[in-house]
N, C-alpha and C positions, 0 to 999 in steps of 0.2 A: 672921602679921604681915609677913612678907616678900613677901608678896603685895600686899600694900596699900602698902609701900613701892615698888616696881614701878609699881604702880598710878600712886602720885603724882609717879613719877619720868617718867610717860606724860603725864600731865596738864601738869606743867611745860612741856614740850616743849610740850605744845597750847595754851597760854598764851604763851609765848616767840616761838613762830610770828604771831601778831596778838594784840593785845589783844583779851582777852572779860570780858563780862560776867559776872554771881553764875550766870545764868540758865541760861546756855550750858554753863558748868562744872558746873554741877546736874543738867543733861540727861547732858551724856556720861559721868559718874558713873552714873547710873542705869542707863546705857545698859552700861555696865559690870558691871553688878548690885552697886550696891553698899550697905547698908542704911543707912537716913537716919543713923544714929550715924558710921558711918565716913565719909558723905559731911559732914559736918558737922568732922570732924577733919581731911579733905582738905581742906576750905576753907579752915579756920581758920589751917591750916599752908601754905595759898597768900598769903592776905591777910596774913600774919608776913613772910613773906621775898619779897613784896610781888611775887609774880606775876600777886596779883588785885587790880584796883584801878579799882574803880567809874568815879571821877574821870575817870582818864587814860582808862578806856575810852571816855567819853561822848565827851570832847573828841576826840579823835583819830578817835571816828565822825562825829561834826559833820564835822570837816575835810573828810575823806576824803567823805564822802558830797554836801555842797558842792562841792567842787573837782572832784571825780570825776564823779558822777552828776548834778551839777548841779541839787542837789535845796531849796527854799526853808526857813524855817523851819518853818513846819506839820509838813511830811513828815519833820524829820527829828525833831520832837518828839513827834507821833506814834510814828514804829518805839522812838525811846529809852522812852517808855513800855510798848510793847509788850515789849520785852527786862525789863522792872520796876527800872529807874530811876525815882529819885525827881526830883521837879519844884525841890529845889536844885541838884543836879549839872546838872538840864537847863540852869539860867538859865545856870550858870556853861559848859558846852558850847556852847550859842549866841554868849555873849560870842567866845569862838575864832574866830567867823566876822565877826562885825559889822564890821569894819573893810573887809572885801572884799565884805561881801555885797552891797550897792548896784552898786558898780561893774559886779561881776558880772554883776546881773542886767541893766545896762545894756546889756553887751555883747554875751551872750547872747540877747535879746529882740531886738538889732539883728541879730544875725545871722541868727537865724530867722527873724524878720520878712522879709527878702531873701530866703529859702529858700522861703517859700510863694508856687505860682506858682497863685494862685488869680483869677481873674476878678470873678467875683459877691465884692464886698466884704464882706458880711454875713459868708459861709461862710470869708472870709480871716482875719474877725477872730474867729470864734466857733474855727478852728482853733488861734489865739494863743492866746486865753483857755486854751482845753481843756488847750490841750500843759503850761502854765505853773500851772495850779491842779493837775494831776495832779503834777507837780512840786513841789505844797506850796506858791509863794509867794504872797502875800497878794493878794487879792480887789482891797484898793486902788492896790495898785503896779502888777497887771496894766493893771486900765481905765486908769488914767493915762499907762502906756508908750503902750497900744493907739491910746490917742486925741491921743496925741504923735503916733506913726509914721503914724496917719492924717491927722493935718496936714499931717506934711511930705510928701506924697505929691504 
C-alpha cells in the first residue's frame, strides 16, 4: 500500500505541473504497471481532491492551443476528442475562445497573407488556404479572408 501511495503522490505532481486529461493519467498509470483496480482508486482519489478535471482541462487546452499554436476550432475539437473528451465539455472549451477567435484570425491571416512572397496568384492563395485548414479553421472563413486580401491587392 505504500507504494501506491508514492505512486499517487507522483501522479499529483504530474497533474499540478499542467492540466491533464482521464487519458493521460490512465496511460502513465499503466505505464507504471499498475492493475486497472488501483488505477481506478488513483483516479478516483485525483478527481476528490480535484487534481483531475476534465473541464478545466479542455478549456485551458482550447486557450493555450488557440493563443499559442494558433490552431481553429476543427483542430482543437478534433485533438479534444482524440484525448476522449466528451462533446459537452468540448462546446463548453470552445466558448473560452469565441470571444477572441474572430479577431484572431483576422490578424493572423493578415499577417501571413504579407508573408507569402509568391508570384503566380493561384499557388499564393492555395498556400493560404492549406496553411489555415491544417490549422483547423473553417473552410468558410478561409475563402472569404482569401478573397478579401485578394481584393485589396
Amino acid at each position: 500500500m505504500h507504494i501506491l501511495q508514492e505512486i499517487k503522490r507522483k501522479i499529483e505532481f504530474y497533474c499540478v505541473y499542467q492540466d491533464r486529461c482521464h487519458k493521460e493519467v490512465e496511460s502513465k498509470l499503466y505505464d507504471l504497471k499498475l492493475s486497472a483496480d488501483e488505477i481506478e482508486v488513483v483516479i478516483a482519489d485525483l478527481i476528490s481532491d480535484n487534481f483531475l478535471n476534465e473541464e478545466r482541462f479542455a478549456c485551458s487546452f482550447a486557450r493555450g492551443k488557440h493563443r499559442i499554436k494558433h490552431w481553429g476550432r476543427i483542430r482543437i475539437t478534433n485533438e479534444l476528442k482524440f484525448k476522449g473528451i466528451n462533446q459537452t465539455l468540448i462546446k463548453i472549451a470552445l466558448k473560452e475562445i469565441e470571444g477572441e477567435y474572430d479577431a484572431n484570425f483576422e490578424s493572423w491571416s493578415e499577417r501571413f497573407w504579407e508573408t507569402l512572397f509568391e508570384k503566380n496568384v493561384m499557388k499564393k492563395r492555395k498556400k493560404f488556404c492549406d496553411y489555415f485548414l491544417r490549422r483547423g479553421f473553417e473552410s468558410f472563413l478561409i475563402y472569404d479572408k482569401v478573397k478579401e486580401l485578394e481584393d485589396n491587392q
